[in-house]
Each structure stands twice: as structure tokens, then as C-alpha cells.
MARTI-269485 format. One record per residue (C-alpha): residue in three letters; x negated, y, z negated. Coordinates in steps of 0.25 Angstrom, whole numbers, plus 5000, padded with zeros to 4 digits. Last residue first. Layout:
BEGIN
ALAXYZ
...
***
This chain:
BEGIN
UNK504750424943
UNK504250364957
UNK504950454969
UNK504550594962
UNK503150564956
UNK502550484968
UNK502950594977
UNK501750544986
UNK501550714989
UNK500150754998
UNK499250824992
UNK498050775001
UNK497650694989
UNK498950624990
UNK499950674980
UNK500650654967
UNK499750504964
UNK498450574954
UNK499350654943
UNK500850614943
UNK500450484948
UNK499550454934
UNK500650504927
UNK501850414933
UNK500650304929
UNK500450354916
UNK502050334914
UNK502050194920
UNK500850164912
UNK499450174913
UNK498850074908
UNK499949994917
UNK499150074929
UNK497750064926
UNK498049904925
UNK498749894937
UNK497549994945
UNK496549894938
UNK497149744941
UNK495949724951
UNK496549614960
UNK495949494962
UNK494649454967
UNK494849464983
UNK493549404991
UNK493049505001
UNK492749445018
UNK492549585025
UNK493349665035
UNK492549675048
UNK493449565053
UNK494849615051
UNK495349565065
UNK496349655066
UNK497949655065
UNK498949775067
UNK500449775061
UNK501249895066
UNK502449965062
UNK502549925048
UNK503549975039
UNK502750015028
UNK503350015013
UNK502450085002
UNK502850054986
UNK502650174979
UNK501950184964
UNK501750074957
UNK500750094944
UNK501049944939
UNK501249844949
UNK502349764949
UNK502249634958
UNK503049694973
UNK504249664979
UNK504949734969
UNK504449864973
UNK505149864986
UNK506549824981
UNK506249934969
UNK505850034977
UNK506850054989
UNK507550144981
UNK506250244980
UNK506150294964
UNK504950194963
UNK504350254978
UNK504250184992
UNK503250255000
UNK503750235015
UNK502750185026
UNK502750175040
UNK501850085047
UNK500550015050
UNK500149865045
UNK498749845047
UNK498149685046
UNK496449665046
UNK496049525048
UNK494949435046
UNK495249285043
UNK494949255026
UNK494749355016
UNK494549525015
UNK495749515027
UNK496249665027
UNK497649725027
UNK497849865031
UNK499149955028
UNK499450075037
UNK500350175034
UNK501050295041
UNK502050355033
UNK501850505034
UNK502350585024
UNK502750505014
UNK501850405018
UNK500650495015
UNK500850535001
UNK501250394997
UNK499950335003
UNK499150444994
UNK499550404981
UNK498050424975
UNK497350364963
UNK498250234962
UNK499750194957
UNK500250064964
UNK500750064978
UNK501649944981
UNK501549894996
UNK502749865006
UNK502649795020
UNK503649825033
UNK503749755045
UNK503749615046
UNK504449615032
UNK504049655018
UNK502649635016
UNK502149665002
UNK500949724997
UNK500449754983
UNK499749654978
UNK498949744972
UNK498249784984
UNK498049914991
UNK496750014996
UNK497050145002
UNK496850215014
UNK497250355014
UNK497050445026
UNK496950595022
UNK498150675024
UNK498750765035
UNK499450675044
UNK499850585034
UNK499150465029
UNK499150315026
UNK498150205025
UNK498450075015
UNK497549965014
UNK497749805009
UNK497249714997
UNK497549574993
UNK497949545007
UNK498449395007
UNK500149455009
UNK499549545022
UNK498949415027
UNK500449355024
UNK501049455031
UNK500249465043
UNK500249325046
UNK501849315045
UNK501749435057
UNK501749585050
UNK502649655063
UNK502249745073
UNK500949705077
UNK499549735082
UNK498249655085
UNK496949705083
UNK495749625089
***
């Protein structure tokens, strides 16, 4: 049975510190629903109330698109091993930008990834638990090292590039004003 909080207990932080692997959904009023993949050690909880991730260069930059105009978020946790459970945090989010003064004190709580490109910050408004028992058992093998690799063949310049040409909008044509707030 789902259960609803407002505040990430101990219990919650430290199941959200295990995952290997977590899901981000935004949109706007107008836009397709994105849900989208994350792992890379890439999320860290900063309170009770609020958790950043470090978004790294991929095909779309639909997230930023949408939390800029509406930032509604939802993130979801899944246990793939041990006791079932499914953990959703939902809230308001803010993209957080390399030009953005906040940047550098966020970032730095992170391992540097190369091809990073926001940081999101969600304050969380509600915490929502559920019994995760339709999710399947899987065993983690490690991580796959291919989008870090992609981007340090790349380059810092190729990577400016690369957003310049595939991460200016969401595929509804939606702004992520990735150019004018990271260079």
C-alpha cells in the first residue's frame, strides 16, 4: 500500500543512496511527457527536502526544456535487489547552468563527469512509497563507461558542438538555453 510523506526519512535517503539507477519525468502543459533513464552516480540528497542530479550530455535535453517552463518533476527509484520498494519524490525543479552562481557549490558535490551540462535541484513536496513488488529481481554489473568515454573523445569544444546541434530544444521546439547559460 502506498504510503506518502513530506520529508525523505534516514531510510529514504540511504535507499535513494544504493540505487544505481533512477527515473526522471517532466513536462509542460503542451509537450510530450519525458521519462528518461539516470545513473552515473549522479544523485545527491541535500537535505530532507530537496536532492540535486548532474545531467551529462545525451541525444535530447528535453528536462531542461520543460522545467524552465513548468518545473514539475517527478524522480523514481526502484529496488532491482533486495526488499521490494518503489520510492517517488515530487516537486519543483530549477535547471542549474555552468554560467548559473549557484553552479560551482552544486557541482562540486558531484565526481566530474565529463559532457556535464545542468545540474537539476528539486525541492520536494511529497515523498510517496510502494510496495515495488511487480518490479523484478536484476543483478547490477557496473556501469557502462560509453557516454564518458563519447564525451572525452569529444572534447569540451566537440561537446559545445554536439549541443549546439542535437540539445538547443526539445523536440517539441522548446528553448533548454543550453548555449547562452553554459558558454
Amino acid at each position: 500500500m502506498a504510503q506518502m510523506y513530506t520529508e525523505l526519512s534516514e531510510r529514504h535517503q540511504q535507499f535513494i543512496a544504493e540505487q544505481k539507477l533512477f527515473f526522471v519525468a517532466t513536462a509542460t502543459a503542451d509537450s510530450r511527457i519525458n521519462l528518461s533513464p539516470k545513473g552515473m552516480d549522479s544523485m545527491r540528497v541535500l537535505d530532507t527536502r530537496r536532492v540535486a542530479w548532474l545531467n551529462v550530455t545525451g541525444s535530447g535535453n528535453e528536462t531542461a526544456a520543460h522545467v524552465q517552463i513548468d518545473p514539475r518533476m517527478t524522480l523514481m527509484f526502484c529496488a532491482f535487489d533486495g526488499a521490494p520498494l518503489i520510492l517517488r519524490l515530487y516537486g519543483k525543479a530549477r535547471v542549474v547552468h555552468q554560467k548559473d552562481a549557484d553552479w560551482p557549490a552544486l557541482y562540486s558535490l558531484f565526481k566530474p563527469l565529463p559532457g556535464a551540462r545542468q545540474i537539476f535541484d528539486l525541492a520536494v513536496s511529497h515523498v510517496q512509497t510502494s510496495c515495488g513488488m511487480g518490479v523484478p529481481l536484476m543483478d547490477y554489473r557496473g556501469e557502462r563507461g560509453s557516454l564518458e568515454a563519447w564525451a572525452e573523445k569529444k572534447g569540451e569544444a566537440g561537446v559545445r558542438d554536439y549541443w549546439a546541434q542535437k540539445n538547443q530544444a526539445s523536440i517539441d521546439g522548446l528553448p533548454t538555453q543550453i548555449l547562452e547559460r553554459n558558454t
